[in-house]
N, C-alpha and C positions, 0 to 999 in steps of 0.2 A: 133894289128889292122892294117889292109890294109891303112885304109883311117883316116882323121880327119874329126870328126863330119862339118858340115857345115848349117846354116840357109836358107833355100829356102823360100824366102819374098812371091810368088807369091801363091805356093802351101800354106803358112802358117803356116810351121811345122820347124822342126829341122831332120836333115837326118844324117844316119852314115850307110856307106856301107860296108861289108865283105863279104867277097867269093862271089860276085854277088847277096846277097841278102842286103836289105834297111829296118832297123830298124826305125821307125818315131817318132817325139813328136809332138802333132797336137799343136795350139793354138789361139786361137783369141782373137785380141784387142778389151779391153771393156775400150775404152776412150783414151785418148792420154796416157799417162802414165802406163797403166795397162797391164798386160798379161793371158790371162788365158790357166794354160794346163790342156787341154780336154782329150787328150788319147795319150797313150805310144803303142807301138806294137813293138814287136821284133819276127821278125819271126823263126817257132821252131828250126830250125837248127842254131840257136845263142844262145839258152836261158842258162843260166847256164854261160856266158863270159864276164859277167861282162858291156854288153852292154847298158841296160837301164840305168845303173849307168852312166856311159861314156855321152849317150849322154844328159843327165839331167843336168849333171854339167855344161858341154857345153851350155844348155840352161840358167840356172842359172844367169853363168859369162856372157852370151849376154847382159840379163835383168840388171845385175848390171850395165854394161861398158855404158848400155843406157837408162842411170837414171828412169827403168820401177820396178813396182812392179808386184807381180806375184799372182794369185787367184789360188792354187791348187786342180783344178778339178778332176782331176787325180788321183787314188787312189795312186798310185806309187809314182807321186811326192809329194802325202802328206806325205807321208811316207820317203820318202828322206827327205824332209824339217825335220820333225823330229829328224832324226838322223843325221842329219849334220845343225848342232847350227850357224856355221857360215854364213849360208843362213837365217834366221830368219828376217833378218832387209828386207827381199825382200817380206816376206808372206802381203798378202793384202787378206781383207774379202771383198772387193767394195761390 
C-alpha cells in the first residue's frame, strides 16, 4: 500500500488511498462514546487487496485508542468483528 489509512473527522469516514483511488468507511456518532459503521466502499480496481480489511482494522484501533464502542452497521464490519475475536470488547448494540 501507497498510503496509511487515515481518519477524516470532518467528512466522518476512515480513508486509505492507492493508485489515486480512495477506498472509505463512512460512520457516525451516536452519543459521546459510540461509533457506528454505516458503509465500507472500496472502489473496483482495489477489491481483492486486502483493503477493506486494512482499513477496518485502522478503524477498530481508532475506536479502541479513544475509549469509543463500535455499532457494526456495516455488513463487512460485522463480519470482520466476527472473525477477529480480539475486537469483541469494542461491538456495542446502543
Amino acid at each position: 500500500m501507497e498510503n496509511e489509512p487515515t481518519k477524516n473527522e470532518l467528512m466522518k469516514r476512515f480513508e486509505l488511498s492507492v493508485e489515486g483511488k480512495v477506498a472509505v468507511l463512512d460512520y457516525v456518532e451516536q452519543g459521546e462514546n459510540v461509533l457506528a459503521f454505516t458503509h465500507t466502499f472500496v472502489p473496483p480496481e482495489l477489491r481483492g487487496r486486502n483493503v477493506a480489511a486494512i482499513l477496518t482494522k485502522f478503524a477498530l484501533d481508532d475506536a479502541r485508542c479513544h475509549g469509543k464502542k463500535v455499532v457494526p452497521q456495516c455488513s463487512y464490519v460485522a463480519t470482520y468483528l466476527e472473525r477477529n475475536k480480539e475486537y469483541a470488547d469494542l461491538r456495542s448494540d446502543f
